[in-house]
C-alpha positions as CSV (number, residue, x, y, z in Angstrom):
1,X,0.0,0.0,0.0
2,X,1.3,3.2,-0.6
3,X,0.4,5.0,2.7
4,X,3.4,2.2,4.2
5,X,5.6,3.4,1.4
6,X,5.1,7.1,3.0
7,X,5.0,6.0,6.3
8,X,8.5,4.2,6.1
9,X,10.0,7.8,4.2
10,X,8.8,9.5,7.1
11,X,10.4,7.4,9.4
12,X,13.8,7.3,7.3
13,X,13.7,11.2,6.9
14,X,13.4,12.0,10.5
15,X,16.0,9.1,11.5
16,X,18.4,10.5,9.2
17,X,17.8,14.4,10.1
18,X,18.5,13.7,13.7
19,X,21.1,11.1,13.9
20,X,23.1,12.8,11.5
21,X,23.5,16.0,12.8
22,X,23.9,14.4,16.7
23,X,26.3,11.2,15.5
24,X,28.7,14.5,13.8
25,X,28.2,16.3,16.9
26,X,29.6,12.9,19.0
27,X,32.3,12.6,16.5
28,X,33.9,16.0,17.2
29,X,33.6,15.8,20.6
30,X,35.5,12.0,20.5
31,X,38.0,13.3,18.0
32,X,38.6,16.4,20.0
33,X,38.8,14.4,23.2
34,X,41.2,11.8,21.6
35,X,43.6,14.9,20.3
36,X,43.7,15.9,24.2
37,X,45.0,12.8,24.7
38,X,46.9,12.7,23.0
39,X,48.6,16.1,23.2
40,X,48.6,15.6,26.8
41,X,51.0,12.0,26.4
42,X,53.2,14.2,23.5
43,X,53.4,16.8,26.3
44,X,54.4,14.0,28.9
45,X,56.9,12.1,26.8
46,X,58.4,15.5,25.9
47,X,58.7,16.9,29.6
48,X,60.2,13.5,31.0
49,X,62.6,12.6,27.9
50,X,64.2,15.8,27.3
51,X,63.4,17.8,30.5
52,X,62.8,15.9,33.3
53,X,66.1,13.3,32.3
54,X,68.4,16.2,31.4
55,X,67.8,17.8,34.7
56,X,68.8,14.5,36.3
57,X,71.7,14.0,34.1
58,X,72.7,17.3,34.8
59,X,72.5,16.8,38.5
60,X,74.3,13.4,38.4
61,X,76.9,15.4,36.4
62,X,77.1,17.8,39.6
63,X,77.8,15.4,42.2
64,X,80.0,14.0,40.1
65,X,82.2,16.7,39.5
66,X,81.8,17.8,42.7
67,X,83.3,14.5,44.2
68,X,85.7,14.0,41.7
69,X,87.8,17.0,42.6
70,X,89.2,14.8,45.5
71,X,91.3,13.9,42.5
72,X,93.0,16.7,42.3
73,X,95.5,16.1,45.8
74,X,96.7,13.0,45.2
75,X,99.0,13.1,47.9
76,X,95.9,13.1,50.3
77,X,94.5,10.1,48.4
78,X,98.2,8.6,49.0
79,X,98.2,8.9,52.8
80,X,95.0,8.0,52.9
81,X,96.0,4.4,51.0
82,X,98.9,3.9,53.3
83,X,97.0,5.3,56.3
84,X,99.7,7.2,58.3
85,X,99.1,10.0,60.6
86,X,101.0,13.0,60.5
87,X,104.3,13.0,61.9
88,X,106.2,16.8,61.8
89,X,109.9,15.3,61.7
90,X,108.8,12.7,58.8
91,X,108.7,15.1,55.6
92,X,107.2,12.2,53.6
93,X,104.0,12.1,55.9
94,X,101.3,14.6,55.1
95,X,98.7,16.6,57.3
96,X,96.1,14.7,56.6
97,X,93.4,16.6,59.2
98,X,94.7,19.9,58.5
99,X,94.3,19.2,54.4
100,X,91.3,17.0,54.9
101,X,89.4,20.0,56.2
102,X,90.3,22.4,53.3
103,X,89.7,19.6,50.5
104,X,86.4,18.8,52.1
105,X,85.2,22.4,52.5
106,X,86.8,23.4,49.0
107,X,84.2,20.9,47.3
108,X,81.6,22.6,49.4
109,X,82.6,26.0,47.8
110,X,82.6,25.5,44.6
111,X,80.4,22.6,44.2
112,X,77.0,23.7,41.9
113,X,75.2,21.8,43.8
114,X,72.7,23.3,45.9
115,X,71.6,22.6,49.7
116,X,74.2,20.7,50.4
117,X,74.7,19.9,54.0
118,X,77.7,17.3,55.0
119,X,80.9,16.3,53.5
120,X,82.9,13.8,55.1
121,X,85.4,11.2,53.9
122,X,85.3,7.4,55.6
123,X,88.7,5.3,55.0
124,X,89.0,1.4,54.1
125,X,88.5,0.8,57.8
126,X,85.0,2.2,58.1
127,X,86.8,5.3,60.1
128,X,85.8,8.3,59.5
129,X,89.3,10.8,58.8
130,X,87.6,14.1,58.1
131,X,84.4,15.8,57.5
132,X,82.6,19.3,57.1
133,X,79.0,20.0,57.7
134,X,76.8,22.7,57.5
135,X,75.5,22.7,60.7
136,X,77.9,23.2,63.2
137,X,76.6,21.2,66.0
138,X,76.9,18.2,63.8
139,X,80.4,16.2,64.3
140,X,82.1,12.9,64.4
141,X,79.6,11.9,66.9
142,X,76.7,11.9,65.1
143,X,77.9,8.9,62.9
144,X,79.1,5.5,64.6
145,X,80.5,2.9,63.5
146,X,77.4,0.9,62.1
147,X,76.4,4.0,60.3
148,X,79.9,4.2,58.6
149,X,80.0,0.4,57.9
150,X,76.3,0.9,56.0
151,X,77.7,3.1,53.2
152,X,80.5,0.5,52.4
153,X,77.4,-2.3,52.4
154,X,75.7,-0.1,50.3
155,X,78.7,0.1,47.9
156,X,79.3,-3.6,48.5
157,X,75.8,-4.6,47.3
158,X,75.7,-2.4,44.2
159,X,75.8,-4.0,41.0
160,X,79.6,-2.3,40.1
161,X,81.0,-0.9,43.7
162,X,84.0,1.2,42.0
163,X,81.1,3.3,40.4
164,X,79.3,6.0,42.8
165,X,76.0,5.5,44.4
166,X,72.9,7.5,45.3
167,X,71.0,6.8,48.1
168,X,68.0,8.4,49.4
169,X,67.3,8.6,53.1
170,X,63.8,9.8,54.8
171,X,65.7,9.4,58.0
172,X,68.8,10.9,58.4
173,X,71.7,12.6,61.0
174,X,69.4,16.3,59.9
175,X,66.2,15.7,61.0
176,X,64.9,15.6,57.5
177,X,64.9,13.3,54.0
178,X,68.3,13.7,52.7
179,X,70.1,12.8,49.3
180,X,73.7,11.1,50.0
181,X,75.7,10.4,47.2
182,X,78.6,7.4,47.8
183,X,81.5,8.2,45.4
184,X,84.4,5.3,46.2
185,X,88.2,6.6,46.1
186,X,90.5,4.9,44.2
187,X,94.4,4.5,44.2
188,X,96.3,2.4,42.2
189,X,93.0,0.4,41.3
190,X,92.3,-0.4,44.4
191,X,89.2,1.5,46.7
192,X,91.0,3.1,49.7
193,X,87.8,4.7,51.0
194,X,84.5,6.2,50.2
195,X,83.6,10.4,49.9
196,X,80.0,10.8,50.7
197,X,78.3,13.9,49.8
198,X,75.0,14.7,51.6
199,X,72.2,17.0,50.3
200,X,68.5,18.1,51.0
201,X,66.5,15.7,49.3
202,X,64.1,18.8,48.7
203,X,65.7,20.2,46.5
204,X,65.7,17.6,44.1
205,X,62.1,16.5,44.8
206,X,61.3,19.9,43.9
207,X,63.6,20.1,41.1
208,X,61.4,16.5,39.3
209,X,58.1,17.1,41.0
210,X,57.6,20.5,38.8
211,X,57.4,18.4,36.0
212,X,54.4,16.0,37.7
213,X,51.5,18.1,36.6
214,X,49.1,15.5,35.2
215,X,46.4,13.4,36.7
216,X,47.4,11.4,39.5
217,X,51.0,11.8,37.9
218,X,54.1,9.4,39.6
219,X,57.5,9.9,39.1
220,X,59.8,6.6,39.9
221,X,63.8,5.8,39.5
222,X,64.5,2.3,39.4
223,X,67.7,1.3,39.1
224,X,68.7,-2.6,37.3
225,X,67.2,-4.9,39.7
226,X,64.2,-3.2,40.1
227,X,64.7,-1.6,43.1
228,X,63.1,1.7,43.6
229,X,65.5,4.7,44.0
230,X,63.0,7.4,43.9
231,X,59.3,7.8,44.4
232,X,56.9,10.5,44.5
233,X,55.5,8.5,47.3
234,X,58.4,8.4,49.8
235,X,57.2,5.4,51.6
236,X,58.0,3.6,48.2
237,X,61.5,4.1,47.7
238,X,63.6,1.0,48.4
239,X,60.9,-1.6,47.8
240,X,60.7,-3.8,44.6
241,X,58.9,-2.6,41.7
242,X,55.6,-3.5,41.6
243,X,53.4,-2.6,38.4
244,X,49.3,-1.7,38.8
245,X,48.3,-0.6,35.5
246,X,45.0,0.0,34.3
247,X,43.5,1.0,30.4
248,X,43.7,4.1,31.3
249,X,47.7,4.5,32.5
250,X,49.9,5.6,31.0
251,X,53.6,5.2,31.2
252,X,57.1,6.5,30.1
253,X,60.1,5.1,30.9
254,X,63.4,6.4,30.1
255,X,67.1,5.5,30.7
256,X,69.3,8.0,33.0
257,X,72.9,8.1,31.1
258,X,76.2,7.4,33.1
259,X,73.8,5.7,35.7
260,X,72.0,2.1,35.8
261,X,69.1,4.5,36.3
262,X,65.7,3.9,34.4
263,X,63.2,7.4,34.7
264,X,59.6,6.2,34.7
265,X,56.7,8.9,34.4
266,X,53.6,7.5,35.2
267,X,50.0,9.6,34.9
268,X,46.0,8.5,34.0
269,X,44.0,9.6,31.9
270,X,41.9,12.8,33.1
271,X,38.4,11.4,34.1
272,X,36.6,14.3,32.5
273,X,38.0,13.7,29.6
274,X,36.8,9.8,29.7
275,X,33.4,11.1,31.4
276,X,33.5,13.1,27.3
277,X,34.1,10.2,25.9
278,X,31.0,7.9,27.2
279,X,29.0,10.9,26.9
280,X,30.0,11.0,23.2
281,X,29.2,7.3,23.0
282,X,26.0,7.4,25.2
283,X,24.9,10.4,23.2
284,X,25.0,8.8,20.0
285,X,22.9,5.8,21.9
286,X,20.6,7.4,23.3
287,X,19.8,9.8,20.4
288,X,19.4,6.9,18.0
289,X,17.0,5.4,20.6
290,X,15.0,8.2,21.4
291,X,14.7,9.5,17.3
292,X,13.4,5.7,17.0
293,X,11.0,6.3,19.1
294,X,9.9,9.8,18.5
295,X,10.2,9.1,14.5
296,X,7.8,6.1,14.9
297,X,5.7,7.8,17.1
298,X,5.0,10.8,14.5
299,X,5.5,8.8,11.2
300,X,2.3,6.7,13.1
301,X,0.4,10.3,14.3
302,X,0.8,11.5,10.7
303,X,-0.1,9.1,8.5
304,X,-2.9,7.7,10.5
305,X,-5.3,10.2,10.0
306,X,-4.4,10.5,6.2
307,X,-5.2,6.7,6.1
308,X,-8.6,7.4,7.3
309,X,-8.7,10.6,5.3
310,X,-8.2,8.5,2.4
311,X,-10.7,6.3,3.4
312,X,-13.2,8.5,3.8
313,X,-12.3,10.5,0.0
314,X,-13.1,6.9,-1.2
315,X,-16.6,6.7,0.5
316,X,-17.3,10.0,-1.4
317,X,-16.3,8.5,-4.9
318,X,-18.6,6.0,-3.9
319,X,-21.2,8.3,-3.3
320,X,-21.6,8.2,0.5
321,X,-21.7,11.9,0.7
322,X,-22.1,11.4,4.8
323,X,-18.6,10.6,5.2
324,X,-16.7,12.9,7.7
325,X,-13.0,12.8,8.9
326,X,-11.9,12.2,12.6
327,X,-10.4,15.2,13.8
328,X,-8.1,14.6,16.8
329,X,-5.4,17.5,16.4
330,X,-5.2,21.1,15.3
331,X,-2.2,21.0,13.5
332,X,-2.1,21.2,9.6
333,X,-3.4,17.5,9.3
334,X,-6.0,18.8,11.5
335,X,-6.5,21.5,9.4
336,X,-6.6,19.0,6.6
337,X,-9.8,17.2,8.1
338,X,-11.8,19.8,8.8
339,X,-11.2,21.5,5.4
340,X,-12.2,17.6,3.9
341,X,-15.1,18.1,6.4
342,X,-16.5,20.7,5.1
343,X,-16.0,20.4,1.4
344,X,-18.0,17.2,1.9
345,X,-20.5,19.2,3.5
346,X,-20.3,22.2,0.9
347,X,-21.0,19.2,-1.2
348,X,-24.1,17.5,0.5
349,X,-25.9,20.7,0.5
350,X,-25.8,20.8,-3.0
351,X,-26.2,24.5,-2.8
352,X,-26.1,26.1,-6.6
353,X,-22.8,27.5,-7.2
354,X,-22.1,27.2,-3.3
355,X,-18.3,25.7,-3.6
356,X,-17.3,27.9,-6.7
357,X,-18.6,30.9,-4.4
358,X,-17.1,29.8,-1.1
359,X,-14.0,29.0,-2.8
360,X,-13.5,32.3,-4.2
361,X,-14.3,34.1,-0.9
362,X,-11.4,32.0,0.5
363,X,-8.9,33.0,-2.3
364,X,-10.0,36.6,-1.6
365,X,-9.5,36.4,2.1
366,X,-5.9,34.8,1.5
367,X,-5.2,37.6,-1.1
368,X,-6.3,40.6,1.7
369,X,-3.7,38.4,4.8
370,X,-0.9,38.5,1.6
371,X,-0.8,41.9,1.1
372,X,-0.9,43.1,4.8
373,X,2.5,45.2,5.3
374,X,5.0,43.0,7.5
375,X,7.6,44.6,9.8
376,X,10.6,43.4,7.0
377,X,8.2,45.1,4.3
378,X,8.2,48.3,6.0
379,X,12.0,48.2,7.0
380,X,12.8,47.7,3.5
381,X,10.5,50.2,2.2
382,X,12.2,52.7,4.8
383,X,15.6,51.6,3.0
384,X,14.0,52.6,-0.2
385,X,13.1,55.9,0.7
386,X,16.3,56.3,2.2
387,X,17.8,55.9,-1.4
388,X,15.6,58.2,-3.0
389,X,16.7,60.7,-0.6
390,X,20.1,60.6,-1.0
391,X,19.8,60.2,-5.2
392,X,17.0,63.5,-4.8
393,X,19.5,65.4,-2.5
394,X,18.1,65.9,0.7
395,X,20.0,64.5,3.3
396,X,18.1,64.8,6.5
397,X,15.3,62.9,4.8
398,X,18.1,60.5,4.4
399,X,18.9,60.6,8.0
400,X,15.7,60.5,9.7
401,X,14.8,57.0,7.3
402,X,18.4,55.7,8.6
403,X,17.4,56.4,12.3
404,X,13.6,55.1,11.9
405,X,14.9,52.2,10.0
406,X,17.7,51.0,12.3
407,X,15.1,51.9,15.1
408,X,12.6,49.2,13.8
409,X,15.5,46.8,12.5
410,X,16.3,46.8,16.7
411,X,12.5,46.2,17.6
412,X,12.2,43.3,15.3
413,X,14.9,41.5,16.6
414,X,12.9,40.1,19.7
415,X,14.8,36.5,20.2
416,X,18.1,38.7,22.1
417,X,16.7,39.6,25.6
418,X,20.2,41.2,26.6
419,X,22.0,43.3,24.5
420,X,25.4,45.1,24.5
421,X,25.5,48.9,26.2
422,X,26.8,49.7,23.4
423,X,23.7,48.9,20.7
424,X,21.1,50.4,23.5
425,X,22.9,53.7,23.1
426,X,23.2,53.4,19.8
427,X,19.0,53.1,19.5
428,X,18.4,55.8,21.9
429,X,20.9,57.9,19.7
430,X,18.6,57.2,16.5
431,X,15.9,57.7,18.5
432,X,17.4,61.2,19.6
433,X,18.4,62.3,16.1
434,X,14.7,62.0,14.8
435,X,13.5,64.1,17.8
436,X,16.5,66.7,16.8
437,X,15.2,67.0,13.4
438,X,11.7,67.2,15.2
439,X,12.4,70.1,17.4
440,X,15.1,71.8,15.8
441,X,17.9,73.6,18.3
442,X,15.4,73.4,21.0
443,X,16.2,70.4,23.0
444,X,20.2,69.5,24.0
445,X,21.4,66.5,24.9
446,X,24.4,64.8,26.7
447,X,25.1,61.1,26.2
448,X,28.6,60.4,28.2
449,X,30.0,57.0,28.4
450,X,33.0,55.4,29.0
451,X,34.6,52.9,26.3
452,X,35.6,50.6,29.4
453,X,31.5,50.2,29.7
454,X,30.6,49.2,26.1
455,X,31.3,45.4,27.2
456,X,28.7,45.5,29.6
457,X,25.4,43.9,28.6
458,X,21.4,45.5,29.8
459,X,18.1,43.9,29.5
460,X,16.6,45.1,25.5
461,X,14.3,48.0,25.2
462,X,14.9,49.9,28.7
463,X,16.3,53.1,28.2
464,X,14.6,54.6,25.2
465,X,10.8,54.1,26.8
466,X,12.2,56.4,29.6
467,X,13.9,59.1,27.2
468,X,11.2,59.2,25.4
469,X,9.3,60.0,28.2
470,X,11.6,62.7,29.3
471,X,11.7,64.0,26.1
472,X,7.4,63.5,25.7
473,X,6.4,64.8,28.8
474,X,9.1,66.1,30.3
475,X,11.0,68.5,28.0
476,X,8.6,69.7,25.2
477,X,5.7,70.9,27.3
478,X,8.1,72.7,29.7
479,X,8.6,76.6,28.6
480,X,12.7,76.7,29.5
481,X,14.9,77.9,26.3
482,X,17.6,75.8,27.3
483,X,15.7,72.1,27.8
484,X,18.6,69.8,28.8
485,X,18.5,66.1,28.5
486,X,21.6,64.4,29.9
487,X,21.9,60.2,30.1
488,X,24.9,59.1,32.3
489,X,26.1,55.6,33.7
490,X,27.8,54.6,36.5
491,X,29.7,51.0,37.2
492,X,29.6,49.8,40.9
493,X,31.8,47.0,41.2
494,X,32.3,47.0,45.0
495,X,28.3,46.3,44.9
496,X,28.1,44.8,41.3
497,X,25.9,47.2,40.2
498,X,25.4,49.2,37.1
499,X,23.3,52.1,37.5
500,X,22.2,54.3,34.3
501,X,21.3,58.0,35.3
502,X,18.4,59.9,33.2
503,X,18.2,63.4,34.1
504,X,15.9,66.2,32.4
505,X,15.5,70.2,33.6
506,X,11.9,69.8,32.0
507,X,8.8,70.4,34.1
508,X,9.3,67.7,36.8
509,X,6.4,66.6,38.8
510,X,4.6,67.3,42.3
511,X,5.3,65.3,45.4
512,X,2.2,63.8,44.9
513,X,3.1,62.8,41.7
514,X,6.2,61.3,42.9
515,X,5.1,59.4,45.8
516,X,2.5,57.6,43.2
517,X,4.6,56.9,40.5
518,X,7.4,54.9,43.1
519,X,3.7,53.0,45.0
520,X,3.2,52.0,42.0
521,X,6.2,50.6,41.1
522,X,6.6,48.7,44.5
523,X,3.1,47.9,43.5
524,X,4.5,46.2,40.3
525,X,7.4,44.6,42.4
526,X,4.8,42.8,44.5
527,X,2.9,42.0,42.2
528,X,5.5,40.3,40.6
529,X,6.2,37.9,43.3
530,X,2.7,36.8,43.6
531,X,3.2,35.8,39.7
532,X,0.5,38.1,38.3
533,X,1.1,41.5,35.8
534,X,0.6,44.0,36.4
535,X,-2.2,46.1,34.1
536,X,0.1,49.0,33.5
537,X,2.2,47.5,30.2
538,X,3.5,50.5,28.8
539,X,6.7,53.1,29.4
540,X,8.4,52.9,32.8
541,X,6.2,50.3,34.9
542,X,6.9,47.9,31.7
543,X,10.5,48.5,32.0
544,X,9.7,47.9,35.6
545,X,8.8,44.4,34.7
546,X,10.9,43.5,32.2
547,X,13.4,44.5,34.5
548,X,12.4,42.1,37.5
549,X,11.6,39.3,35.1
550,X,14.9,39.5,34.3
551,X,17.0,40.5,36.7
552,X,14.8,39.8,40.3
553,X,13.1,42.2,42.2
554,X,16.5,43.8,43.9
555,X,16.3,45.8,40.5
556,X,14.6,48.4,39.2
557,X,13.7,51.9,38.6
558,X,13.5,54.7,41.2
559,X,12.3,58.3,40.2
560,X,13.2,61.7,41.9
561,X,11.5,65.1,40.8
562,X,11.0,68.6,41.3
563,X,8.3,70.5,40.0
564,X,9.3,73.0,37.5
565,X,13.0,71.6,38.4
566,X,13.3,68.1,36.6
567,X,13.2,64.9,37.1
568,X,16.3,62.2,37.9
569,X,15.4,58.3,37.0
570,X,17.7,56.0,37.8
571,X,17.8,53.0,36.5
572,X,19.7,49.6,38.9
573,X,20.8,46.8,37.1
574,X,23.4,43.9,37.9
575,X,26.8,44.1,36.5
576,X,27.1,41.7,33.8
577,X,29.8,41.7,30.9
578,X,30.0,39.9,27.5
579,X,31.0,36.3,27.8
């Protein structure tokens, strides 16, 4: 049948108009959401293979340089390997305290490093034979003989003990996490004692952590057996490697250089941005779903009645003139019936000439809605004359169609509820330069606002009303030669307010007036929040309104006057600016 056939493009047409436009939608939100991520690992990989591994290189470079300088007095490195005291008499001996202290505190001088705070040299027989430290309570003391046999363990254990060591310590002789850095002493190949160099692990937890700035981001050292060196969780380091990945890990490992050292930078995936991308997917779901649904729905309401429509048109080629269509809706199939309705009636009555007559009245009565003037036929026609007045030569003609134009173009734009400061002023200023060319070098007028204020956005349609009722009733009936209209704002942003200031020398009004106009406002204002409107729906009690339907009832308009002396409105709104 061929009302399936219609039914079925129905249902295709309104699939395919809504899916579409959503599943393109959920595509550019998954591909932007998968070029986050993957900026985001690019970013990662960069930060910990170039910058996060060169500051550790250049560190371990540091300490190394810094140690390595013991080199440089060999004859301390020779007493030290045959382990003689200082004798005065004995001119092969050396003063080995007296040069211990200078070498030590020498590398504490001119050592890049920063923070450091110990150096102290330990011997073959875990004896300590000179030291400097930052702190000047701290002395020989503070490390016994089991401390000074750990760092040669510690050597002992690594996986090449001529080549230096780093150790991290969240325990240490300074009351705080500290860095110490084992560098072995060699002399004629063979390790005579150990220079350890400690520094404020701070400062290199600082110096890596400022490169952690992902989600739930870890930064790890391991070194060859797994051990960790380094954690961003302290209570980690020195425990075996243990790996908890998920989908949504990722991880970037690295090799330190000159070191058994491997960098690992591990950091998930941002839950928003996998909360985007199931509410991409669900999306898509859910919209196919629900335009099933609806599509059926509608393809069903619509071609339902046009079945029995059809039905009944048969009934009438049949003859059965008593045929009549179900009317359920009042949409165009609606419409549809009860135009089939009462053609068959028209019919029925077999009324002379009935139809052709009714049918012409119709045509007449569509002709007469067609040529009523719409708002775009009357702005255009304003442009027209506008033209003709600039190709006849008379320019304020010209001018005044500009203004009333623009004026209407303004009005007919009723979807924008707030609007820039800027376009408000610019409709009160066409609406000023028609009343200009109105009263002629009678009425003058002061607009001043500052170009910081031109972001800020008003409720549509507020300030004109009220100038025009200055201007109206205010300024033309009073008998001054100098009528004075001046429109000011001012920008509260201790209170976030915006006020706008309307001020006129006209002829004001009585006390009586006054008192009134403002109960009748707050009239409007309580009316408001027992949901009715008030009856008043024109000038200021409809800016009233507007006003408190938009912005709440803190807001509003407030009038002062003098008779004979003018009248001041001021205007409240909230501070708002263009997003």
């Amino acid at each position: 049948m061929k009302i399936k056939r219609i039914r079925m493009k129905l249902l295709l047409a309104m699939l395919l108009t809504t899916i579409i436009p959503l599943s393109i939608t959920a595509g550019i939100i998954l591909y932007q959401v998968s070029q986050n991520m993957d900026e985001n690992n690019r970013l990662a990989k960069d930060r910990t293979e170039q910058d996060m591994k060169g500051r550790i290189e250049e560190y371990g470079k540091d300490l190394f340089d810094s140690a390595y300088s013991v080199y440089y007095n060999m004859s301390l490195l020779e007493s030290l390997a045959n382990d003689k005291d200082y004798v005065p008499s004995d001119t092969n001996t050396y003063d080995t305290a007296h040069d211990m202290r200078e070498l030590l505190y020498g590398i504490y001088l001119k050592s890049r490093l920063k923070d450091i705070t110990g150096v102290y040299l330990v011997n073959s027989q875990d004896e300590m034979v000179g030291s400097f430290f930052l702190n000047s309570l701290l002395n020989y003391s503070v490390l016994n003989k089991t401390n000074l046999e750990s760092l040669r363990k510690d050597l002992d254990h690594a996986k090449d003990p001529m080549n230096p060591l780093t150790v991290f310590h969240y325990k240490s002789i300074y009351g705080e996490p500290s860095l110490q850095y084992l560098f072995p002493l060699q002399f004629k190949e063979k390790r005579i004692g150990i220079l350890v160099i400690d520094v404020k692990e701070t400062y290199f937890r600082n110096m890596v952590e400022k490169y952690n700035q992902f989600y739930k981001g870890q930064i790890r050292i391991t070194d060859r057996s797994k051990q960790i060196v380094y954690h961003t969780d302290p209570t980690l380091i020195n425990t075996p490697l243990t790996t908890n990945s998920s989908r949504h890990t990722i991880t970037i490992e690295v090799p330190i250089e000159l070191s058994d050292w491997t960098l690992s930078y591990v950091y998930q995936v941002n839950p928003q941005l996998i909360l985007f991308q199931r509410v991409a997917v669900g999306m898509i779901c859910l919209a196919f779903l629900l335009a099933l649904l609806i599509s059926l729905y509608l393809s069903y309401g619509i071609t339902k009645p046009i079945v029995s429509l059809h039905h009944n048109m048969r009934l009438i080629q049949k003859g059965d003139y008593t045929a009549r269509a179900k009317v359920q809706t009042l949409d165009e199939i609606g419409f549809l019936g009860n135009q089939f309705n009462s053609m068959a009636e028209t019919i029925q009555q077999l009324i002379e000439h009935d139809l052709k007559l009714q049918l012409v009245n119709k045509e007449t009565h569509i002709r007469a809605l067609q040529a009523q003037i719409s708002p775009h036929f009357l702005h255009n026609t304003l442009q027209a004359m506008s033209n003709i007045a600039t190709i006849r030569g008379v320019p304020e003609v010209k001018l005044i169609c500009e203004c009333l134009s623009n004026m209407y173009r303004y009005n007919m734009n009723i979807t924008d509820e707030w609007v820039s400061l800027k376009e408000e002023v610019m409709h009160v200023r066409n609406y000023l330069v028609i009343i200009n060319k109105r009263y002629p070098e009678i009425l003058r007028i002061r607009v001043r606002m500052d170009s910081s204020l031109t972001n800020l956005i008003v409720p549509k349609l507020i300030i004109q009303p009220i100038v025009e009722n200055a201007v109206e009733h205010g300024l033309i009936s009073s008998r001054l030669n100098k009528k004075l209209l001046k429109l000011y704002f001012q920008k509260d942003e201790a209170n976030q307010l915006f006020i706008i200031h309307i001020l006129d020398n006209g002829t004001g009004i009585t006390d009586e007036d006054q008192f009134e106009i403002n109960h009748k406002l707050q009239m409007d204002a309580n009316l408001a929040r027992q949901g009715k409107q008030s009856d008043d729906s024109i000038g200021m009690y409809n800016v009233q309104t507007r006003i408190h339907l938009l912005c709440g009832l803190d807001y509003g308009l407030s009038v002062q006057s003098k008779r004979n002396k003018g009248t001041h409105i001021q205007i409240k709104l909230p501070l708002k600016e263009v997003i």
